[in-house]
N, C-alpha and C positions, 0 to 999 in steps of 0.2 A: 106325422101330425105335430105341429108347433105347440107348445104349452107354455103359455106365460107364466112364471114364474113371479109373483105380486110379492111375498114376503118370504124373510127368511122362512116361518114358521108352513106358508106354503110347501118351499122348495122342500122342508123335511117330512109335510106329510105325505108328496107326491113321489118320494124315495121311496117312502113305506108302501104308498098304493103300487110303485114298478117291481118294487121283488116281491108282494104278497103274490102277484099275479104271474110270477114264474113257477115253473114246474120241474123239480129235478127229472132229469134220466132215470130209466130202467137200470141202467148198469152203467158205472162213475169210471173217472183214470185214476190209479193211483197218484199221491203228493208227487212222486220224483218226475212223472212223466209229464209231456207236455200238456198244456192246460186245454189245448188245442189244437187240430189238425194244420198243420205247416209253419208253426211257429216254435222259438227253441224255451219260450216262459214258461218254466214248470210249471207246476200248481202248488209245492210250494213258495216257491217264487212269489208268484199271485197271491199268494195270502197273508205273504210281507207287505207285498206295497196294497195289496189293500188295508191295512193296518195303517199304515203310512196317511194313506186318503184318507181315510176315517178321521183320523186326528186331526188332519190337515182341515178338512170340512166344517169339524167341530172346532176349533180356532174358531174362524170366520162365524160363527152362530154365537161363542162366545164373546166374541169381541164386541158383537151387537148388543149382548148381554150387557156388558157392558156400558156400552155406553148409552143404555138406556136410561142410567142414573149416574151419568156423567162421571164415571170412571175407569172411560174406555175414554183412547183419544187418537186413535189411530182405527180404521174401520176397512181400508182398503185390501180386500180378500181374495183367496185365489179360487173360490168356487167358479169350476171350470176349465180350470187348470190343471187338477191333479195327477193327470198324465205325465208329467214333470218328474215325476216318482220314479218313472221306469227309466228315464236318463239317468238320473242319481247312483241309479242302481248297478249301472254297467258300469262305472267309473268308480276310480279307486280311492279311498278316504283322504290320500293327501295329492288328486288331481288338485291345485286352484282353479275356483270357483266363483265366480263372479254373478249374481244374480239378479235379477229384475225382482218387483215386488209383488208379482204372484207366486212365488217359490217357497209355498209352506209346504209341500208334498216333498220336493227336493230337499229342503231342510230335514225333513223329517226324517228321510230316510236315510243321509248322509249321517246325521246324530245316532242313529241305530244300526248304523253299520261300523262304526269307528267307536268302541270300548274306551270309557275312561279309564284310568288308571285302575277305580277299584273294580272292575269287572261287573260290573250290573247285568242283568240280561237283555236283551231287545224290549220286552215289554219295559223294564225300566227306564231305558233309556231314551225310547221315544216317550213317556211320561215326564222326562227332564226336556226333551226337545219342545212338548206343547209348554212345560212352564216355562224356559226362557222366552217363546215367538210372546208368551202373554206378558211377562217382565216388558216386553218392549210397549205393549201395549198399553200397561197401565202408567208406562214411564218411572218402571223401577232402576235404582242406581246397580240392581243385581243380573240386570240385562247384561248377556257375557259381550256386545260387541260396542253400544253407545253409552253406558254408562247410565241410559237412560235420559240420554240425552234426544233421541229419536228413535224410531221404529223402523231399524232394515236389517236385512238379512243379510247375515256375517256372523264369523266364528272363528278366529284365529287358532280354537283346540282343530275346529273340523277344515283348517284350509279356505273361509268361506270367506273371500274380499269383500267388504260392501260396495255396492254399485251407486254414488255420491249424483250423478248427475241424469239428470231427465233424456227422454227423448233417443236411448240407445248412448249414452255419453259418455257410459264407461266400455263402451267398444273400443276407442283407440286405445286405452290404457290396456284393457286384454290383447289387444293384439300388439304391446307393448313387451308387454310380462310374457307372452311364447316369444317374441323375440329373445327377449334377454335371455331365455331357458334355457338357449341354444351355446350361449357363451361360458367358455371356460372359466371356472373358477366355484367356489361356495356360494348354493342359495337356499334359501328355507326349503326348497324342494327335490327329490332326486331327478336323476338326470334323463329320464324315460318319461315324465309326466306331461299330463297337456295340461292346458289351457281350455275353461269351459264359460263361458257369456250367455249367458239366457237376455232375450227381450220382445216386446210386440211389435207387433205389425205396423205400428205408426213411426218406429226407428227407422228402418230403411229409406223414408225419406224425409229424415231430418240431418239436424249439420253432423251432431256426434254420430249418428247411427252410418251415414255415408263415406265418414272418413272413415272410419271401422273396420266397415267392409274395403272399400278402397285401399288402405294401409296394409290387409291380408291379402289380398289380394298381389296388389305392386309386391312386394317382398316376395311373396311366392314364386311371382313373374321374373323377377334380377335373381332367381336362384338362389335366396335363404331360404334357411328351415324356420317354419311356422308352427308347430306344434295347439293348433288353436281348433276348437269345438265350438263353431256358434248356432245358438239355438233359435230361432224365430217361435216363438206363439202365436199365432193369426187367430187373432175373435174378428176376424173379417166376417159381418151375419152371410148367412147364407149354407153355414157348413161347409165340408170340406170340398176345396177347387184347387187341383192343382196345376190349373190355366190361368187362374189369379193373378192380379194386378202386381199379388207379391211376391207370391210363384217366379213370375215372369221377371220382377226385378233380382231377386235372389238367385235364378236361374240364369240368367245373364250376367253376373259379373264374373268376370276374368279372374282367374288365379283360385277358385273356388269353388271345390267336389260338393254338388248338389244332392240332397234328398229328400223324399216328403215322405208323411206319415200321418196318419190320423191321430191327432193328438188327444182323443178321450176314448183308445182301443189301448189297456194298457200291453197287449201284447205287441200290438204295431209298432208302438212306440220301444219297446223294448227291442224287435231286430231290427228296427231302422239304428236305433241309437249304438245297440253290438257292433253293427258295421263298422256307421262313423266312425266310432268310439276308436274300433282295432286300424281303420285307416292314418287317422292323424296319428297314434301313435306309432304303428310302426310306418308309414311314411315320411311323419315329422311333418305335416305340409294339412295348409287349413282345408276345413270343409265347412258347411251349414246344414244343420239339421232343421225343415223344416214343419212343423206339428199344426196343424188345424184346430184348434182348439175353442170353444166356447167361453162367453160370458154371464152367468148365473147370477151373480149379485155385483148390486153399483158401487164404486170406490164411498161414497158416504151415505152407508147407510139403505141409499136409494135403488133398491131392483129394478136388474135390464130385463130385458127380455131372454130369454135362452130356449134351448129345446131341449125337453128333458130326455128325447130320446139319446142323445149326445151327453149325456150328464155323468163324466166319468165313472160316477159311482156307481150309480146304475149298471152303466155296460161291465164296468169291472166285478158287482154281484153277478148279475147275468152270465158272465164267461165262468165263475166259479159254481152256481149252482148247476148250469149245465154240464159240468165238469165233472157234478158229483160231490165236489169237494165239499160242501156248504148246502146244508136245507134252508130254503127260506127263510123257518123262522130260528135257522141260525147266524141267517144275514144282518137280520133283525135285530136280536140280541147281544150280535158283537156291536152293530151299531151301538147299542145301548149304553153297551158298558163302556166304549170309546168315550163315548158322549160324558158319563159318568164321569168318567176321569179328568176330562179334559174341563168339565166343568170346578169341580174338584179343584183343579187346579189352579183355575182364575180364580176362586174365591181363597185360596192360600195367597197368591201374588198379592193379592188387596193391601192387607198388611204391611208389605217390605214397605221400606223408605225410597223415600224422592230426592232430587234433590232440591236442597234447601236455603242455598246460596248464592252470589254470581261467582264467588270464588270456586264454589265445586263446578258451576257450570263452565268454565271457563281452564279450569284447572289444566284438561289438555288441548288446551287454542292452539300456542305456540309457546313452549315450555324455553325457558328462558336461562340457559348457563354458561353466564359472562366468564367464571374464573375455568369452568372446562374449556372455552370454544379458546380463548387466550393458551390454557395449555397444550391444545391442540395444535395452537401454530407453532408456539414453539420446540413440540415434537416433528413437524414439519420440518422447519428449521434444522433440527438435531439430524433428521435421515439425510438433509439436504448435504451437511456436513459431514458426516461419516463413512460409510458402506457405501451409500447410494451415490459421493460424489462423482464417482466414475462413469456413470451412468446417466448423470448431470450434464457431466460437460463432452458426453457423445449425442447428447437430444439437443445440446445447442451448437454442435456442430464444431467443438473445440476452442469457442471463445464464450466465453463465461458471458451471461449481461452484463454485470456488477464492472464489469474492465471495458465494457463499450462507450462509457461515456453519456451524457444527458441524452434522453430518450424522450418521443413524445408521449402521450394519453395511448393512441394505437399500439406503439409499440412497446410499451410498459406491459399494457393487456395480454400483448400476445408471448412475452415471453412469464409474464405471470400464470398462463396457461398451461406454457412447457411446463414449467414449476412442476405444477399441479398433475401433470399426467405422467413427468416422470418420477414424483414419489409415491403415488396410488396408481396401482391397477384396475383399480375400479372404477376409475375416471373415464369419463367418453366425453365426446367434441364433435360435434353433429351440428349441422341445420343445412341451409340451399347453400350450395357451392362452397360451402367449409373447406374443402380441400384445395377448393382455388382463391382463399384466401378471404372469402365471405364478401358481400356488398363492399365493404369498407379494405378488406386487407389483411383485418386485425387476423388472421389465422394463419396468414401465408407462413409455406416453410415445414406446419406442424403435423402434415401427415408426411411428410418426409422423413420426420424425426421419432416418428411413433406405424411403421409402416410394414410391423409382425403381426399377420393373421392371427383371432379374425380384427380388424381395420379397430382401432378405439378412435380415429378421429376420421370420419366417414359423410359423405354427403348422404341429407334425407330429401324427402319430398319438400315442395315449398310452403302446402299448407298448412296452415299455423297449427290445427287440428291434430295433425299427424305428428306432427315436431312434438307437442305435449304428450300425445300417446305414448309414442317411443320412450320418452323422458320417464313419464310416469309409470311407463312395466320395467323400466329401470332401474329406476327407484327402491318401490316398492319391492325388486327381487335381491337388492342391497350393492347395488354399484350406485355412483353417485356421477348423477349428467349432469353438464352443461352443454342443455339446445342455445344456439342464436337465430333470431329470426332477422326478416330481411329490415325491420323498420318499427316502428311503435303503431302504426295504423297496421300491419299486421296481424295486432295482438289480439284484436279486438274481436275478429271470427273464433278465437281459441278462448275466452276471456271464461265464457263455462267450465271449460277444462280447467283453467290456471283457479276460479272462484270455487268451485265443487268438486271436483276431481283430485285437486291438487292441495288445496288450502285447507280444505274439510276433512283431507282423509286421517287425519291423527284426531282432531277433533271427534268424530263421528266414531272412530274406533278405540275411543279412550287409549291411544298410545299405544294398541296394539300392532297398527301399520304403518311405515310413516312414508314421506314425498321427500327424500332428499334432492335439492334441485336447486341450482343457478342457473336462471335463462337471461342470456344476453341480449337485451334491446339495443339495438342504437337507434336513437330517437331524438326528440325536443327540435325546436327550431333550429332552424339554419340560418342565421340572418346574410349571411353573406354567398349564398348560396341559390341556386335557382329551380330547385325541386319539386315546389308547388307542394298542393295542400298533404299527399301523402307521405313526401320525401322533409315535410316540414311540420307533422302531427304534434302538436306539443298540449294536450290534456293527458290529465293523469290522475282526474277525480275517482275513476272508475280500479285503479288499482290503490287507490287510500282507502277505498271501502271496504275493500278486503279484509277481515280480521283475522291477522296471526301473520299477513302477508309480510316478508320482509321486504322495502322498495330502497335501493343504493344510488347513489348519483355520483359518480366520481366527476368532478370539474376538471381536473389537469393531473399528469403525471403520480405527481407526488402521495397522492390519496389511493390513486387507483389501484394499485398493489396490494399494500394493507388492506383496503377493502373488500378488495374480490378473495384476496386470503380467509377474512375473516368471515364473508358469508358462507365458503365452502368450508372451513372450521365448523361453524352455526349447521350445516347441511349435513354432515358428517357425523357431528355431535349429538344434535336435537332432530334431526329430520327436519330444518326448516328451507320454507320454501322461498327463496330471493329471486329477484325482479335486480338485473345489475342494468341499470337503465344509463347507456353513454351518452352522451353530448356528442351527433356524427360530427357536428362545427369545430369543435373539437380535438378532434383527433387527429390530425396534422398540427394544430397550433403552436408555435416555438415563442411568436414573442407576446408581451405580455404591453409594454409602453409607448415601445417604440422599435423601429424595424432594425432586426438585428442585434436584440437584447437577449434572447433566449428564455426569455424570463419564465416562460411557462413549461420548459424542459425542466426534467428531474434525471439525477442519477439511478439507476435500479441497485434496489437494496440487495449488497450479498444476506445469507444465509441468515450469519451470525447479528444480522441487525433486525432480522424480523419482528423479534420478541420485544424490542425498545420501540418500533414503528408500528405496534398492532394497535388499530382502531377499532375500538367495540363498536357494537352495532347500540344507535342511538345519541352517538355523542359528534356535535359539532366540532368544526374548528374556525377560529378567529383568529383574523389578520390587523393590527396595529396602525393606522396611519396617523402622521402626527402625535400629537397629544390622546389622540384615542380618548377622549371625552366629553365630545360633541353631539354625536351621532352613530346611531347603532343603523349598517344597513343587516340585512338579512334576505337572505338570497340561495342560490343553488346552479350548479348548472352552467350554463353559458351567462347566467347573471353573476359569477364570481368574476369572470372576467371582464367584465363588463363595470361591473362595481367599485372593481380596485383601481379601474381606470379613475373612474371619476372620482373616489378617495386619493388618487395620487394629487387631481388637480386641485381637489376641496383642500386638501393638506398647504399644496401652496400657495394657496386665498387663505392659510392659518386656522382652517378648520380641522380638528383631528376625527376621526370613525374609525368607530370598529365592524370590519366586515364579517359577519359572520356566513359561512359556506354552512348551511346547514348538516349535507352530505347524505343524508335518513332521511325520506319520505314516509318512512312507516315504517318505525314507531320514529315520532319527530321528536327532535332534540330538546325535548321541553325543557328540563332544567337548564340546560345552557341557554336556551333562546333565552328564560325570563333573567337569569342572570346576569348577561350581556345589555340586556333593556335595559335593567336597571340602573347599570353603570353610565348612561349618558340621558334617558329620560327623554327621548329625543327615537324611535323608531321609524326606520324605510323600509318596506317591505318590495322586494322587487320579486316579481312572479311574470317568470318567462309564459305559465301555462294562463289560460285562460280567467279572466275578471271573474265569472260566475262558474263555482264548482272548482277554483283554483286552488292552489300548495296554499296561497296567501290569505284561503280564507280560512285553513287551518291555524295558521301562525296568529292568526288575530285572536281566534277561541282561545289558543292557547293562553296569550298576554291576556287574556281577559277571566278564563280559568285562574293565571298565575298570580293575579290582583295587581297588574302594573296597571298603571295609575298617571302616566307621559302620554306625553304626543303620540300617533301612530296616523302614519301617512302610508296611502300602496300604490306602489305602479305594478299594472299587468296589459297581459295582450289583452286586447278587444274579444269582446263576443265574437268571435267571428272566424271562420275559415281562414290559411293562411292564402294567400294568392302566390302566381306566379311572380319573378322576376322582383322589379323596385318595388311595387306594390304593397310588398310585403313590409315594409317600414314603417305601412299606414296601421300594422295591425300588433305587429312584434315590439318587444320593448325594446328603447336604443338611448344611448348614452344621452342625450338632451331630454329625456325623460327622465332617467335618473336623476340627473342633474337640478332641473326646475323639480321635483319632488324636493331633494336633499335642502335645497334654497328656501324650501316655502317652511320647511320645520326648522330649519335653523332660525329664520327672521322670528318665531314664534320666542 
């Protein structure tokens, strides 16, 4: 029989009405033995995790509490869930943990099973586990995982990663972090541990929850080890089917040991999850754990419908007073006293502090240290120079770069990468055909030169999805990636991963976990080129929005180095997360005025000049033409070269500019930009990306934040798609735009 469940205050008197109305046994099992016939859950067991439920329940009752006088701000609960608990329990305190946001039962009993330092007992410590779920609740700064910045489940003491992105999103990242597990070296974790993801029923077919699955799967299939535990929750109505729509999608992917479980029988849940559990560990190789589970109360506030015969709590009194263990009205009264405490405890949280600034809120966005990430490199430097030269110049194959001679954008890139992978072992070089040199080339050579098991520079899958996964269980397990994808319209199916997964996980976990990460785009138009709209994607509104994102533009040779230096510095340092976004038109370019000038080759810098050529992150550079006090352009990208063109010719029509190469898309070069305005009073903004949502309508706020007070004129592409072929000249910006710009602020 169905029982709608209308209110919380229902759902607790309809608990009360299902154990008054049980009936102990004649003759009980003892604690040690099993709680029940063909199951391995004692009955002590059982009267942990239901301790666990209990708390977990009363959360959810208090949080309504709550925010019944607008002191609760977060409402979304796991009543119906608490079968979660008996996973928790088979797994070890420091498996990683990755959780959906029904997982107070899993909370709870991970914090009661992992002793802090000063030894508390279980009862104490799951009385700490309901006051921090409620810290998040009320949005205290004492919450151990956001600061109080939000409400997710995470715990850096308990191993517990927060899961940043909707829809199953932090699936490729777990299936990231068992990859990495696998690889040799130091991680926060020992060397036998899995990987655990819990999520709903609506993941498996969404983007993140697909590649997830897909990414475990594929790896498993080419033969790595996966070390990963994913858990499905299905509040599919209907109860438990395990012929299911998700059954059936769960059950059909490739590469991944299936199993179901009634997800509100905490003993079911407890030998399906034993299994799993002992599979992926001693196999090393993924599986999914599937649990049927219910829906009891609405994410705000608003009750679903549920059945309370399925109402974990219930069935889990029910298997304990039939057991013996438990009289009714001692179901009752532990309930009570749960309740008691858990209340207790939200009315303590009230109290703590919030925060009370943008500076604290802000404080771990993207934490920012220019004089370490500088000494970083030229500790770089210093390995490149000493111990490690020999090592150098066996990954370049016995001729140093520094003695080859001007080099282009591509080739700079690529041997900036050896660099970088033969002074860190923790470096990796991944994405679609990295090994054959990537879309463009820029890789060619470097699994050659890096080609001792297991693979550090390796082809991944192509989509974007996956390539971030990989990156971000890498991260987070302290090796530092650089994924490349095939293109900038690429980005854009991953753009959750790179905005929440990626960008937010230092933020959301007050610095307790971070995304070290350079991903290589090559992007922006092509103007000479005939790629059409995706081989020619040049918007890049969608990654300025980002906050804490780092976005890089190397225009030619010369910058490229230092820069991609100095974000893997900034990645290494701070955990921060860079966007090295190339100019593909680019990358071959040698002349700069005229054919056979070289002008836009550079030499590569040895070692010992790192420290004198390091470009921080945020600061332009400015090119001289003329008198340089006519005309300020301002530009990025394939508009550098583009710009110096037409400053070379304004130069000899006796106009001088100063070209400014921005090079930072985020954070932008503000002070230099207004500084540079100033000096000619006279501003041209050239924006390769798009009129509306363009780099160019940043640089305006900015001059208009900065109080300049001159001329400001913009050329940008068109609204508009690129086309194929000539076409494209109707939409992209070209030098006779520059030009008629530059002329119309000078006549002024």
């Amino acid at each position: 029989m169905l029982n709608l469940v209308t209110t919380p205050q229902s759902l607790d008197e309809r608990f009360r009405e299902a154990v008054s109305a049980l009936r102990p046994p004649d003759s009980g099992r003892a604690p040690g033995d099993p709680v029940r016939d063909g199951t391995t859950l004692t009955g002590t067991q059982a009267k942990d995790l239901f301790d666990a439920q209990l708390t977990s329940r009363h959360l959810d009752l208090a949080a309504r509490w709550l925010r019944s006088f607008n002191e609760g701000f977060h409402t979304t609960g796991s009543s119906g869930h608490e079968g979660n608990a008996a996973v928790a329990a088979v797994l070890r305190g420091d498996d990683p943990a990755l959780l959906h946001h029904r997982s107070a039962a899993f909370y709870c009993v991970r914090a009661a099973n992992t002793p802090a330092t000063t030894g508390p007992d279980r009862a104490r410590r799951l009385e700490e586990a309901a006051r921090d779920v409620l810290r998040g609740v009320v949005a205290s700064v004492r919450d151990p995982i956001t600061g109080g910045r939000d409400k997710i489940f995470g715990n850096p003491a308990l191993h517990l990663i927060p899961a940043l992105a909707g829809g199953g999103g932090h699936l490729p990242r777990a299936a990231g972090l068992a990859h990495a597990l696998t690889r040799p070296g130091d991680t926060p974790w020992p060397a036998d541990a899995i990987v655990v993801a819990s999520f709903g029923d609506g993941a498996p077919g969404r983007a993140g929850g697909i590649s997830g699955l897909d990414m475990a799967g594929r790896l498993e299939f080419a033969g790595q080890r996966v070390p990963l535990l994913l858990v499905c929750e299905d509040d599919t109505p209907g109860g438990p089917d395990p012929d299911g729509w998700t059954a059936r999608v769960l059950r059909g992917r490739p590469g991944l040991r299936y199993s179901f479980a009634d997800g509100c029988d905490p003993a079911s849940v407890f030998d399906a999850a034993s299994e799993a559990v002992e599979f992926v560990r001693g196999e090393r190789r993924p599986a999914v754990l599937h649990l049927s589970t219910v829906h009891l109360l609405g994410q705000a506030g608003d009750p679903e419908p549920g059945s309370l015969d399925r109402d974990p709590l219930a069935v889990t009194a029910r298997l304990l007073v039939e057991a013996g263990l438990y009289t009714p009205d001692e179901v009752i009264t532990r309930y009570d006293e749960v309740g008691w405490q858990v209340r207790k405890a939200a009315e303590e949280v009230l109290g703590e502090p919030k925060l009370a600034a943008l500076g604290e809120i802000a404080a771990t966005l993207a934490p920012r240290r220019p004089l370490r990430v500088a000494n970083a490199v030229s500790e770089a430097a210093g390995r490149a120079l000493d111990a490690g030269a020999p090592d150098r110049e066996r990954a370049f194959g016995g001729r140093l770069p520094e003695d080859a001679g001007p080099m282009t954008l591509a080739q700079t890139i690529g041997a900036t990468l050896t660099d970088a992978l033969a002074a860190d072992p923790g470096v990796l070089v991944f994405g679609p055909a990295t090994t054959r040199g990537g879309r463009f080339g820029v890789t060619a050579g470097l699994q050659a030169a890096f080609d001792d098991p297991p693979a550090r520079v390796f082809d991944s899958p192509p989509d974007t999805t996956t390539i971030l996964g990989l990156a971000l269980g890498a991260g987070v397990a302290g090796l530092l990636p650089i994924p490349e994808l095939d293109g900038l319209a690429a980005l854009w199916g991953g753009l959750e991963q790179l905005r929440a997964e990626a960008a937010g996980m230092g933020h959301l976990s007050a610095g307790a976990y971070r995304n070290p990460m350079v991903l290589r785009v090559p992007g922006l138009a092509q103007p000479f080129g005939v790629g059409g709209h995706l081989a020619n994607e040049n918007t890049v509104a969608a990654l300025r929005d980002v906050p804490g994102l780092v976005v890089a533009v190397p225009a030619r040779a010369a910058d490229a180095a230092p820069m991609l230096r100095s974000c893997l510095a900034a990645a290494a340092v701070d955990g921060t997360v860079c966007v090295f976004l190339e100019p593909a038109a680019l990358y071959q370019t040698r002349d700069l005025y005229q054919q056979g000038d070289n002008e836009w080759l550079a030499p590569y810098p040895a070692p010992g000049e790192w420290a004198e050529d390091h470009v921080p992150i945020g600061r332009a550079r400015t090119y001289g033409l003329g008198n340089a006090q006519d005309l300020t352009i301002v530009t990025y990208g394939n508009g550098v070269r583009l710009s110096l063109r037409v400053a070379a010719q304004l130069a000899a029509d006796g106009y001088g500019s100063r070209v400014v190469d921005l090079r930072w898309l985020n954070p932008l070069p503000t002070a230099d930009l207004v500084r540079e305005a100033g000096v000619t009073g006279r501003v041209l903004i050239v924006d390769e990306t798009r009129r509306s949502g363009g780099v160019g309508e940043g640089v305006l706020a900015a001059l208009v934040d900065g109080a300049f007070v001159g001329s400001v004129r913009r050329v940008a592409a068109a609204d508009a798609p690129v086309p194929l072929g000539p076409a494209a000249q109707h939409v992209l910006v070209g030098e006779d735009a520059i030009t008629q710009g530059a002329h119309t602020l000078l006549a002024r």
